[in-house]
Each structure stands twice: as C-alpha cells, then as structure tokens.
C-alpha positions as a Markdown table, in Angstrom:
| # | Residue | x | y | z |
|---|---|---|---|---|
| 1 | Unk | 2.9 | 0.7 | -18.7 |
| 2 | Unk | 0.5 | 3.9 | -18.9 |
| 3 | Unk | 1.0 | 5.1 | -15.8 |
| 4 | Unk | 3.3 | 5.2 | -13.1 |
| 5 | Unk | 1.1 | 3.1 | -10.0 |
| 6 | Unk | 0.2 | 6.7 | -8.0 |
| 7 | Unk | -1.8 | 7.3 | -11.4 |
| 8 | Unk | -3.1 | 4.3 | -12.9 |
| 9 | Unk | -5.8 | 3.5 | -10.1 |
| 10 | Unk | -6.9 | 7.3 | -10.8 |
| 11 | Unk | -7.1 | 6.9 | -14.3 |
| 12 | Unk | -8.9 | 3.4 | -14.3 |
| 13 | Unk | -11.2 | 5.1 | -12.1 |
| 14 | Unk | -11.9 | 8.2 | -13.9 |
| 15 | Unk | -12.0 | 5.8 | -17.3 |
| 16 | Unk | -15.5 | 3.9 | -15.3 |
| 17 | Unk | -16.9 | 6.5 | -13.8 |
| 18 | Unk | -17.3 | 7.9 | -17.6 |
| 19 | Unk | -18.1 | 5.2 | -19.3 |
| 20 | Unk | -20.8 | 3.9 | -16.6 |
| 21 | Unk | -22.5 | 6.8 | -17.1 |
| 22 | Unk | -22.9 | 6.9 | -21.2 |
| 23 | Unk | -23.9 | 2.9 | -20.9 |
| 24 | Unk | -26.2 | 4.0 | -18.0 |
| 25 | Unk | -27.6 | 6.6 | -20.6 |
| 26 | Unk | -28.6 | 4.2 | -23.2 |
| 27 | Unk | -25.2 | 4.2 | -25.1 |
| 28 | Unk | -23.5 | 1.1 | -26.2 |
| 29 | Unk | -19.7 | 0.3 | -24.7 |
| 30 | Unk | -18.0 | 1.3 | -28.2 |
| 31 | Unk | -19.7 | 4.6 | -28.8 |
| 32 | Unk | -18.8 | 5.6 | -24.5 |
| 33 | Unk | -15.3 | 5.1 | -25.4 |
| 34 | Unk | -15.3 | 7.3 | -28.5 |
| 35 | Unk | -17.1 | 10.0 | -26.4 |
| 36 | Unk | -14.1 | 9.2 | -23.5 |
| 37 | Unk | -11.9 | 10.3 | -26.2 |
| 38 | Unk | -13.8 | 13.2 | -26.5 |
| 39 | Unk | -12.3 | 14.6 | -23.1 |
| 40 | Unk | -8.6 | 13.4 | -23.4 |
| 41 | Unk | -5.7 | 15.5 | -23.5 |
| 42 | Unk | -4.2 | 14.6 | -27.1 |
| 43 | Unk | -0.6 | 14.1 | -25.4 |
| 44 | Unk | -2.9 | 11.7 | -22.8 |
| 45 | Unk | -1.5 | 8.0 | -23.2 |
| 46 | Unk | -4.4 | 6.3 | -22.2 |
| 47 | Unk | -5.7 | 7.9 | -26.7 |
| 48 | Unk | -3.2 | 4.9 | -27.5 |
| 49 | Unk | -5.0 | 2.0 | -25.6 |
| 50 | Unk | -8.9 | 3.9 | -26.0 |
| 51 | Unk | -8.1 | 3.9 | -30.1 |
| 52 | Unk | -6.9 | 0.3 | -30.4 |
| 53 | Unk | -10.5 | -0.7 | -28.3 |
| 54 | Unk | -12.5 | 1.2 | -30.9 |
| 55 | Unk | -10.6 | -0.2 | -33.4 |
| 56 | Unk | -11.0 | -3.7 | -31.9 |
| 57 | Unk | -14.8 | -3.6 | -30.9 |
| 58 | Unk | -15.7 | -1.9 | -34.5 |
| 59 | Unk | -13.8 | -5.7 | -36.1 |
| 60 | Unk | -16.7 | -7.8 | -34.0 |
| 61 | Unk | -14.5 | -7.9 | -30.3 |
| 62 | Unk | -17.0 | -7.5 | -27.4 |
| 63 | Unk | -15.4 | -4.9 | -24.9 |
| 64 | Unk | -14.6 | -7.3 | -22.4 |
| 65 | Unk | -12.4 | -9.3 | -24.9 |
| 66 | Unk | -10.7 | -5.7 | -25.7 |
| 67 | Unk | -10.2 | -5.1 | -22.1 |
| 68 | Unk | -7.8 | -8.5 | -21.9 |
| 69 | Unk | -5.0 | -6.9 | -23.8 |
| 70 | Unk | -4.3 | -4.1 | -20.9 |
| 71 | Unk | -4.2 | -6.4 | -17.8 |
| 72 | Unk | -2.2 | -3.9 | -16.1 |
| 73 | Unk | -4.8 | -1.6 | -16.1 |
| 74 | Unk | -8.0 | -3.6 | -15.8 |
| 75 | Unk | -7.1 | -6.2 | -13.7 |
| 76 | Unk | -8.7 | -9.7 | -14.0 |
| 77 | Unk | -11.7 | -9.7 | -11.9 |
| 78 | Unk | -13.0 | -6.3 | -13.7 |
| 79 | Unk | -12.7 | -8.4 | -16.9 |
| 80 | Unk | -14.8 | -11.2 | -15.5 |
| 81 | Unk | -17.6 | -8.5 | -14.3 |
| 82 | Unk | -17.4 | -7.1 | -17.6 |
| 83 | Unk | -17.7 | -10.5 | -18.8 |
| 84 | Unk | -20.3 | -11.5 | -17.2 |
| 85 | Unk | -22.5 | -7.9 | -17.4 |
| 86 | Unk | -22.3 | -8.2 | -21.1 |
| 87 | Unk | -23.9 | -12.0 | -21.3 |
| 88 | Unk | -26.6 | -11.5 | -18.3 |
| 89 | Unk | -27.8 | -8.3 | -20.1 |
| 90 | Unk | -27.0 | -6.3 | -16.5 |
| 91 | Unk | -23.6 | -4.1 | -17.8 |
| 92 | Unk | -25.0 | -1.0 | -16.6 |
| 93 | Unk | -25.5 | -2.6 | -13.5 |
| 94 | Unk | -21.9 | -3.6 | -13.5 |
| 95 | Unk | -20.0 | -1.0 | -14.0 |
| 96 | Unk | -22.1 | 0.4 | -11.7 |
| 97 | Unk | -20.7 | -1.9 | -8.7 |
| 98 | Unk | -17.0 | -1.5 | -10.5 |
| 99 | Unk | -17.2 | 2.1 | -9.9 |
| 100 | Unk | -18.5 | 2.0 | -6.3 |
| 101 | Unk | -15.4 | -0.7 | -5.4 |
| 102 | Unk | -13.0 | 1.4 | -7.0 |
| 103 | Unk | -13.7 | 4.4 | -5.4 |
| 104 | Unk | -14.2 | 3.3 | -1.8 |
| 105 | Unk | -10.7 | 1.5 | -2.8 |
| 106 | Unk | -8.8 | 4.6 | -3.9 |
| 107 | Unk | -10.5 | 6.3 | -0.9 |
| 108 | Unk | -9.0 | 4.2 | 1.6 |
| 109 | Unk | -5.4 | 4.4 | -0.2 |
| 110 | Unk | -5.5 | 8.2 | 0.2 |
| 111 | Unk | -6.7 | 8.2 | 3.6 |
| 112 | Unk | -4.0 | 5.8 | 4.5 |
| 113 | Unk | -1.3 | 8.1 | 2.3 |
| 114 | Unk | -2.6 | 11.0 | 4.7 |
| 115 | Unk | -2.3 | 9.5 | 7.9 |
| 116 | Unk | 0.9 | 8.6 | 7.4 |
| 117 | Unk | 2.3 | 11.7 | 5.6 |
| 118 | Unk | 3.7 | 13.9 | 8.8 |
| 119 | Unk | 5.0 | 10.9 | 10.6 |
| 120 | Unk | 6.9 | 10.1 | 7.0 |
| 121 | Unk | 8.3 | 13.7 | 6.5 |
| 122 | Unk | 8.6 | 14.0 | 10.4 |
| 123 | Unk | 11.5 | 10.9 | 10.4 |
| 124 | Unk | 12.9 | 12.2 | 7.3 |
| 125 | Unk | 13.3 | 15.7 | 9.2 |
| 126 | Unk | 14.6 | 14.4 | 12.5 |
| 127 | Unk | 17.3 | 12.0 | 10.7 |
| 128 | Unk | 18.7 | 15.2 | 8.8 |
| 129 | Unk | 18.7 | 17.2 | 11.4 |
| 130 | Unk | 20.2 | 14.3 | 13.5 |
| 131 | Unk | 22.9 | 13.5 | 10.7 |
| 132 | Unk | 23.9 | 17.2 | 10.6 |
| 133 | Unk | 24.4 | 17.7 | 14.0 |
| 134 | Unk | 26.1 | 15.1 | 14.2 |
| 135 | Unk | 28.5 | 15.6 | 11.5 |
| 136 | Unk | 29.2 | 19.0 | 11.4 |
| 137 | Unk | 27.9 | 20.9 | 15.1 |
| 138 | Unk | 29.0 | 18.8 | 17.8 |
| 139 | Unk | 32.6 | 18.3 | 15.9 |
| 140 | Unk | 33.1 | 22.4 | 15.6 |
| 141 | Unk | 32.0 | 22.5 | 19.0 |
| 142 | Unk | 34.0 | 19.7 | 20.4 |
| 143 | Unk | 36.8 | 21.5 | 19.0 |
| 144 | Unk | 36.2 | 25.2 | 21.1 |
| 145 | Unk | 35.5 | 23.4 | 23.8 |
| 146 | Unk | 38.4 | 21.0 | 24.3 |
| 147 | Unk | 40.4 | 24.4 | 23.7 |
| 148 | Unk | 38.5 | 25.9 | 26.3 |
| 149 | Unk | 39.7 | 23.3 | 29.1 |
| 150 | Unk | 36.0 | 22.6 | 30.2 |
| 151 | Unk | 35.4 | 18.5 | 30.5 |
| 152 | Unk | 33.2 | 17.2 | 27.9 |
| 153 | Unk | 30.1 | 15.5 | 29.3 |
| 154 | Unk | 29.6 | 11.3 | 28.6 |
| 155 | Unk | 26.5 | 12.5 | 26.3 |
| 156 | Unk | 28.8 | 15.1 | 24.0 |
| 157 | Unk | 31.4 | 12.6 | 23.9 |
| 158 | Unk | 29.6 | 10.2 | 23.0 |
| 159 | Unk | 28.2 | 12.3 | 20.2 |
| 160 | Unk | 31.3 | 13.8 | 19.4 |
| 161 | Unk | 33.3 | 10.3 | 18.5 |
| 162 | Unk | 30.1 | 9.3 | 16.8 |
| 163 | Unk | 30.6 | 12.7 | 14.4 |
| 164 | Unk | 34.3 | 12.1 | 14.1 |
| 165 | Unk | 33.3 | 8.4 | 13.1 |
| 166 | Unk | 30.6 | 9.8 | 10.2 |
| 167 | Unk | 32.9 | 12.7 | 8.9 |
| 168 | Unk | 36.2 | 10.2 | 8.9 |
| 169 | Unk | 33.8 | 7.5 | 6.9 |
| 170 | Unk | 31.4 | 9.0 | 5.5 |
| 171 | Unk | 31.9 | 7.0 | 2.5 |
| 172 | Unk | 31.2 | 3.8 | 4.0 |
| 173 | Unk | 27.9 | 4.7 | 5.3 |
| 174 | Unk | 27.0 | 5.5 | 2.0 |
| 175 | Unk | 28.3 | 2.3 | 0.5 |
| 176 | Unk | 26.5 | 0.7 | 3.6 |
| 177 | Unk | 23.3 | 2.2 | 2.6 |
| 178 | Unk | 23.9 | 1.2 | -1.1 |
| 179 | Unk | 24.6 | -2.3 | -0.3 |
| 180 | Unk | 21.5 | -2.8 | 2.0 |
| 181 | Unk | 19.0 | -1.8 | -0.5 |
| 182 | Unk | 21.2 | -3.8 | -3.2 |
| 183 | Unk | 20.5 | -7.0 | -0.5 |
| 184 | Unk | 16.7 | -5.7 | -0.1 |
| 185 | Unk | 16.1 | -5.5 | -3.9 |
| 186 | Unk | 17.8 | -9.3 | -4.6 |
| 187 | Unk | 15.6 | -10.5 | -1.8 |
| 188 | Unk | 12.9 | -9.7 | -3.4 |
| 189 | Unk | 13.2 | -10.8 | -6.3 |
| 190 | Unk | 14.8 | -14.1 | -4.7 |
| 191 | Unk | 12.3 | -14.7 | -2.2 |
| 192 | Unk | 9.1 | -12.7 | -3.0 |
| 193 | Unk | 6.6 | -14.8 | -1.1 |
| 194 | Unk | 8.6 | -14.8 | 2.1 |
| 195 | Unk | 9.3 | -11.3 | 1.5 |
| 196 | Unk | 5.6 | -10.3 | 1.7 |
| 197 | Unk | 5.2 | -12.6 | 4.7 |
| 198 | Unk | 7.8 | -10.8 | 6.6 |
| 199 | Unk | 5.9 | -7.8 | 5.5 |
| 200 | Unk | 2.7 | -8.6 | 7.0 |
| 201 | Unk | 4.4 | -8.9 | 10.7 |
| 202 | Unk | 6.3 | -5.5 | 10.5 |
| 203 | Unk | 4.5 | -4.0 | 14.0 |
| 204 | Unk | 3.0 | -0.9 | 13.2 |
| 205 | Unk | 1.6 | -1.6 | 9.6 |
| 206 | Unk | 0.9 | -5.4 | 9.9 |
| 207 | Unk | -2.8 | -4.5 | 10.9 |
| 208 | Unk | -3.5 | -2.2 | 8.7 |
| 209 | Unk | -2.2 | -4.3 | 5.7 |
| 210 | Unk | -4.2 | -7.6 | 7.2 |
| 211 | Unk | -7.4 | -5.4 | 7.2 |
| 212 | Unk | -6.9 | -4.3 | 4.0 |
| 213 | Unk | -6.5 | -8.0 | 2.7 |
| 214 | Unk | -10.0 | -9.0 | 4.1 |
| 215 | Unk | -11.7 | -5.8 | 2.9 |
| 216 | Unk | -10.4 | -7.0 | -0.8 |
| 217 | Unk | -10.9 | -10.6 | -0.9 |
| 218 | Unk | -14.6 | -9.9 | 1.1 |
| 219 | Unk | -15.5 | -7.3 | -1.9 |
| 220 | Unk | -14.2 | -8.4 | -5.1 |
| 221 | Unk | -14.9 | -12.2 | -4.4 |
| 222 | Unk | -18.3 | -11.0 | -3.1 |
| 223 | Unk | -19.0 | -8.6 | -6.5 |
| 224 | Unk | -17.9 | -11.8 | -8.6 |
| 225 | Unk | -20.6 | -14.2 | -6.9 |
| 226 | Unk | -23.2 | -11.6 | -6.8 |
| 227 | Unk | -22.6 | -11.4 | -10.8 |
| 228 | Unk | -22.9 | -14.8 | -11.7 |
| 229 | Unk | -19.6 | -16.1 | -11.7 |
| 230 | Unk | -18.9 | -19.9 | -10.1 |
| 231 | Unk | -17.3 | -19.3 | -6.9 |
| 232 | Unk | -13.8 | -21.5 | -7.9 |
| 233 | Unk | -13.6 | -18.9 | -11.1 |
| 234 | Unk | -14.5 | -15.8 | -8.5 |
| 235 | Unk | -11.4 | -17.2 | -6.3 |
| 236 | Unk | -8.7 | -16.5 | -9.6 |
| 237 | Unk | -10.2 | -13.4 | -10.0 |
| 238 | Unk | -10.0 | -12.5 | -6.6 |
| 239 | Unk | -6.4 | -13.8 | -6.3 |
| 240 | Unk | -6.1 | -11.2 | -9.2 |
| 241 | Unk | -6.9 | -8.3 | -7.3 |
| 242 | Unk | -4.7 | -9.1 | -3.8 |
| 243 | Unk | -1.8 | -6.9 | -3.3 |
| 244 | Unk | -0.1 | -10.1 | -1.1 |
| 245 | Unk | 1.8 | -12.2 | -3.5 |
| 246 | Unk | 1.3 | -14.8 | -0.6 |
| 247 | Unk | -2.1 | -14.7 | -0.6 |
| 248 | Unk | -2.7 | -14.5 | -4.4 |
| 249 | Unk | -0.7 | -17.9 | -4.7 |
| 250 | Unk | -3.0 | -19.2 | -1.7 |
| 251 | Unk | -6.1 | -18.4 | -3.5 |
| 252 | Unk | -4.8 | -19.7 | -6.7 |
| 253 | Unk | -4.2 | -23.3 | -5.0 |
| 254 | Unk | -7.1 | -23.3 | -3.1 |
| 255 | Unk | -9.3 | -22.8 | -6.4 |
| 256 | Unk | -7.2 | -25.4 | -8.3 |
| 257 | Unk | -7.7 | -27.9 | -5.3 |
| 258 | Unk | -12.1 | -27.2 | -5.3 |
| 259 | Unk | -11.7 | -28.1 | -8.8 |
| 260 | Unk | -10.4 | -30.9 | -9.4 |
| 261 | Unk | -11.3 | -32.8 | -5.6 |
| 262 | Unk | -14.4 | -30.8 | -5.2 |
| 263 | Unk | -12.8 | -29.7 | -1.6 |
| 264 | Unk | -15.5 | -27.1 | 0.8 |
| 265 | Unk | -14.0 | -24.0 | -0.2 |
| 266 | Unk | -13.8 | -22.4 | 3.5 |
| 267 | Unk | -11.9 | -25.6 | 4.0 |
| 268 | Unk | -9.3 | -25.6 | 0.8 |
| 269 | Unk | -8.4 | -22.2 | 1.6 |
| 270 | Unk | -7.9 | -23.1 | 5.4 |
| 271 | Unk | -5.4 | -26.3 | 4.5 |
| 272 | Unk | -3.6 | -23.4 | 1.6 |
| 273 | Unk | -3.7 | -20.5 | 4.6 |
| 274 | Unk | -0.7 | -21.8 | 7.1 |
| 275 | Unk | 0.5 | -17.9 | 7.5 |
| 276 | Unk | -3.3 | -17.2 | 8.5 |
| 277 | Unk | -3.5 | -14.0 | 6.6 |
| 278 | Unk | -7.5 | -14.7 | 6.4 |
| 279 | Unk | -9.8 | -14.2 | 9.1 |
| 280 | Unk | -11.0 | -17.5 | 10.6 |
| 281 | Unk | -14.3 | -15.5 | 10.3 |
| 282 | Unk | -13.8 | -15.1 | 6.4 |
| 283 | Unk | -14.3 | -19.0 | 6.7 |
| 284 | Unk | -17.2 | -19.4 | 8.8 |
| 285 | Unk | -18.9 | -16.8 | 6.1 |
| 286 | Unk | -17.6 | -19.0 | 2.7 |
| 287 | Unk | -19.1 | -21.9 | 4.9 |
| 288 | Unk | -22.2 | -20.3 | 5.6 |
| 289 | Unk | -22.9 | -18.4 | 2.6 |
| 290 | Unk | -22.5 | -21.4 | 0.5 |
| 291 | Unk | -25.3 | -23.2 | 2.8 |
| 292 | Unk | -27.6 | -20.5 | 2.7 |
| 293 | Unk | -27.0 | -19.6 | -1.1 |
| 294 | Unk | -26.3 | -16.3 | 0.2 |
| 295 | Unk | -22.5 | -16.1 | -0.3 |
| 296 | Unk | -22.3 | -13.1 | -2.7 |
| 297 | Unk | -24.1 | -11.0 | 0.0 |
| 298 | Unk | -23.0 | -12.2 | 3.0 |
| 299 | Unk | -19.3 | -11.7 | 1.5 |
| 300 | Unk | -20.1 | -8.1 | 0.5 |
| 301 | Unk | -21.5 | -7.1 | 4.4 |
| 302 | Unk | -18.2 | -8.5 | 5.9 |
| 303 | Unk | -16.3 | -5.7 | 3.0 |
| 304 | Unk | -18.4 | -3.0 | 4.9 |
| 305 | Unk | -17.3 | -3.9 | 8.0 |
| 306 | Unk | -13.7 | -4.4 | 7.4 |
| 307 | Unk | -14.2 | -0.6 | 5.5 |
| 308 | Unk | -15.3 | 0.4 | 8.7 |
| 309 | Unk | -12.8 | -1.8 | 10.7 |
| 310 | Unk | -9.7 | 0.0 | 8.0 |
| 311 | Unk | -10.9 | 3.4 | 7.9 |
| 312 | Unk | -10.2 | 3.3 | 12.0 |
| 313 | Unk | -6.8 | 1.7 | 12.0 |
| 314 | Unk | -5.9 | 4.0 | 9.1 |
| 315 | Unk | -7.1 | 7.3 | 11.4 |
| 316 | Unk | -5.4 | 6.1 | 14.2 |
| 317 | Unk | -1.6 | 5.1 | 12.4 |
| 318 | Unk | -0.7 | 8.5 | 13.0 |
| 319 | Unk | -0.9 | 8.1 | 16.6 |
| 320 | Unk | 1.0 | 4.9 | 16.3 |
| 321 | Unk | 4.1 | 5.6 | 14.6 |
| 322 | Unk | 4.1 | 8.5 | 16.7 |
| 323 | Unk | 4.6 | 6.5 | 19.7 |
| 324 | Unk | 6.3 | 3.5 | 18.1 |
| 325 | Unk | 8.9 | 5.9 | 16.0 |
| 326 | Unk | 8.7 | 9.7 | 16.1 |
| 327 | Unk | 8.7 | 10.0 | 20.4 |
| 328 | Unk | 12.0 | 7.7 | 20.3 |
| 329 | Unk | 13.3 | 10.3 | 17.6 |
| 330 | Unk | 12.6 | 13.2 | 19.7 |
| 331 | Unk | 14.5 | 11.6 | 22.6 |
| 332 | Unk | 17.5 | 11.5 | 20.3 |
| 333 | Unk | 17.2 | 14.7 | 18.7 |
| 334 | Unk | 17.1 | 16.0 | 22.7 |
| 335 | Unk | 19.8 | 14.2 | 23.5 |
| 336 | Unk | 22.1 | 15.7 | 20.4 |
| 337 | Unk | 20.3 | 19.3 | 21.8 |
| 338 | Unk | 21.6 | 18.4 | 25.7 |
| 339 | Unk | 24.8 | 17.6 | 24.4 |
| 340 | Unk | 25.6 | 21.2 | 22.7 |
| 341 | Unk | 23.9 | 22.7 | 25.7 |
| 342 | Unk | 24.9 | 21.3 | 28.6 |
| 343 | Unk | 29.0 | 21.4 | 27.9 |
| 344 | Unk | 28.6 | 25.3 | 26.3 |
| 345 | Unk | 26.3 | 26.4 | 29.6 |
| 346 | Unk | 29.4 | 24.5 | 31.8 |
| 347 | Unk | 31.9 | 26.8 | 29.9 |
| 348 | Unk | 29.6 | 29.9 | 30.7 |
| 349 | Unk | 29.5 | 29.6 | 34.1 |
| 350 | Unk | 32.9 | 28.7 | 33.7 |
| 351 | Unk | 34.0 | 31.8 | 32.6 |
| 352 | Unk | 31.5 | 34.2 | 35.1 |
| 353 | Unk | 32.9 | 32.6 | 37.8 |
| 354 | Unk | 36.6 | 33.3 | 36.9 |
| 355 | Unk | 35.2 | 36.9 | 36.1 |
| 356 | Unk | 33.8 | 37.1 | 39.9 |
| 357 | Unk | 37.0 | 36.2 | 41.3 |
C-alpha cells in the first residue's frame, strides 16, 4: 500500500489534477506522467508506481491498462472512465469529470473530519478528566474527610466506591477494554456485512453515512453512463467505489441478476436492497432515466442534491453529538465536581460553626 488511507485520496487527487491538466494542454498520458515525476520528492513512493507506468505505456500498454495494477489507488470505476475516455477520443474531458468528483469527495470528508473534531477531543477530554477524578481525587478526599467525622453525601459515596473499585482493579478494566476491541476486531472480520449494517443504524452518524451512500452511487454511476459505459457495467464500477461492504455486494447482485434475466434495474436493485440503504427515490430516477434516455444526467442532478442534502447534516453533527453525547458528559463531569464540593463546603461550615461556639 502507498499510502496510509488519510493520504491516498490526497495523493490520487493531486496525481489528476496534474495530469488533467498536461492532457488538457495537448500532451499525451505517458509524457504527463513523466512531467508528474518532474515534481515528486525522490523519497516520494508514489516514483515507484509513476516509473513502472512509463515503463509499461513506452512497451505498447494504454494508460488505462497500466492503471489496473494499482487498484488500491485508482479504484475501478476511474479505470472504466479512463477506459472509456481513451476509446471515445474525450480523455481530456474525462479526467476532467474525475477531478471534479474527487474533489467535491475529499471536500465533504474534511468537512465531515471538522465537524466532528471538538466533539471527538471534547469526550476524550471529559473521560480523562472523569477517570482521574475518579481514581485518584475523590479517594484522597474520601480519606480527609472520613477523618474529619463529616457524613459523606450519596453522590461522593457513590463516587468514592466507584474510585476504590478502579484503583483496586484497575487491571481488569484494562483487560476489559482489550478484550472488547479483541471481540470488535473478530467481528469484523467474522461478520463484515452485518457489521456495516449495524453501522448504518448507529443514531447520530446513520444519516450522515446514508447520505453519503446516495451522493456516491448518484455520482459515480451517473459519470459512468454519461461516459459511455452500459449501465449493468456502470453498476460494478459503482459497487467499486461504495464504502458499505453491504451495499457493494447489493450492487454486485443486482448487476449479475440484469444480466443474465434482463431484470429493470430500479427493480433488481429493489428485490437485492432488503436493508433499504438506497433511497426509494434513487429508484424512481434509474426507472425514469432509463425511459427518457436521460439516466446519466438525471443520476448526476440527484449527486448535487444529496451534496447539498450532506454538506447540511455534516454542519449540523456538531450540534448533534453535542446533545446526544457531550451535555450527558457535562452532567457527569458536574456530578464528580458536586461531589468534591459539596462534602468539603459541609466540613467548612463544619468547622466555622465549632469556631463560633
């Protein structure tokens, strides 16, 4: 792998936006990757993949047959526009459209990645903070004020037997927390499908991820008609280019299925869809793009308006794990507060009473 996946979509991105602009200029796919070179960083691992294409293309390979041997870092349907750019004579045209999806793609990731930074780093924050109260304050405290005579609240009891609990087994919380990502990770890989299914219901970022689906499927299947390609091959690229592992296998059956029954599309991915994860009004576009002969378009307006539809959800997250997460923390990080306060002002006026008398 070249990259770790924070950099790769970066770095497939920045590879287009160069080489769409030397093909734009006239220049041929082979002699835009030798002037890509041109720019790299010699410790850059992408020189390793860039020289083999050269190498490749200068033996007779057209550069989307050189592209197939890094599917990790052009995925399938950019192969298939590539493809079909290069045959059709419209390649500049392609990697024009390429560029355009990528970016608004990458765009949306970071605006997502920025919503949801401070609520992130805000639970990480309130759980330490939580933890070492917890574990170290309240007990210390417990401990002056049980000397002291004064009668330990319900609240800082509760906490206190709670921080006796953590410091006494400390080590099984840690072998607890080891054991339930050990289960996570073997569930996973066990039951991937129904893994990403239970995904898609988690309550805060279930609408978000379902947006995101039909902004993906609308655009890449809608950039694969609009190319040329048959609409059952523009499916498997699509399914390519899906984050859900559910809804890649969906795609890939409903394509098989138009194939080799001849099945209505809207309706083969219907009968594959029992999680619903597509919009029912995906469907009634398929169906009435295929009537009207408009389907690349009409696919490509419903990807603006999921943009639109994503962009919102993603600027308002913030707000929702706030409510949903980070108010519920605050109450408990109070709470911890209320019960070192409360017991320490009881002691106080304690203590000015007995000086009065």
């Amino acid at each position: 792998m070249l990259f770790k996946n924070g950099h790769l979509a970066q770095q497939r991105l920045r590879f287009f936006q160069i080489i769409q602009r030397y093909v734009d200029a006239g220049m041929s796919p082979t002699d835009s990757i030798e002037r890509f070179n041109e720019g790299l960083e010699k410790d850059s691992p992408l020189l390793t993949m860039t020289h083999s294409m050269i190498r490749d293309m200068r033996n007779g390979k057209s550069f989307a047959e050189v592209l197939k041997k890094y599917p990790k870092f052009f995925q399938p349907f950019i192969i298939g526009l590539v493809t079909v750019g290069q045959e059709s004579g419209q390649l500049p045209h392609i990697l024009q459209e390429i560029v355009f999806h990528l970016e608004q793609d990458l765009d949306i990731k970071r605006k997502i990645d920025s919503a949801t930074m401070i609520p992130k780093i805000s639970v990480c924050a309130i759980f330490l903070v939580f933890m070492f109260g917890t574990m170290f304050i309240i007990p210390k405290l417990g401990e002056q004020l049980s000397d002291s005579g004064v009668e330990l609240p319900l609240i800082t009891q509760t906490v206190l037997n709670f921080g006796n609990l953590m410091q006494e087994y400390w080590y099984l919380v840690i072998a607890g927390f080891f054991g339930i990502s050990a289960i996570f990770r073997y569930l996973l890989k066990k039951y991937p499908e129904r893994m990403n299914i239970l995904s898609m219901k988690l309550p805060i970022y279930a609408p978000l991820a379902y947006t995101r689906i039909q902004y993906n499927f609308s655009k890449v299947f809608g950039l694969c008609v609009n190319a040329g390609i048959r609409p059952s091959t523009a499916l498997k690229y699509t399914s390519m280019a899906i984050d859900s592992l559910y809804l890649r296998n969906v795609i890939t059956r409903a394509a098989t299925k138009i194939l080799n029954t001849g099945a209505a599309m809207d309706a083969a991915l219907s009968h594959e869809d029992v999680e619903h994860f597509l919009n029912k009004d995906i469907y009634v576009m398929i169906r009435t793009g295929t009537e009207s002969g408009n389907l690349g378009d009409i696919m490509l307006n419903e990807s603006r308006n999921y943009q639109k539809e994503l962009l919102n959800i993603s600027d308002r997250i913030g707000d929702k794990v706030s409510m949903t997460i980070l108010i519920p923390a605050y109450l408990v990080i109070l709470a911890l507060f209320a019960s070192i306060e409360y017991p320490v002002i009881t002691m106080m006026q304690a203590g000015m009473a007995g000086m009065a008398q």
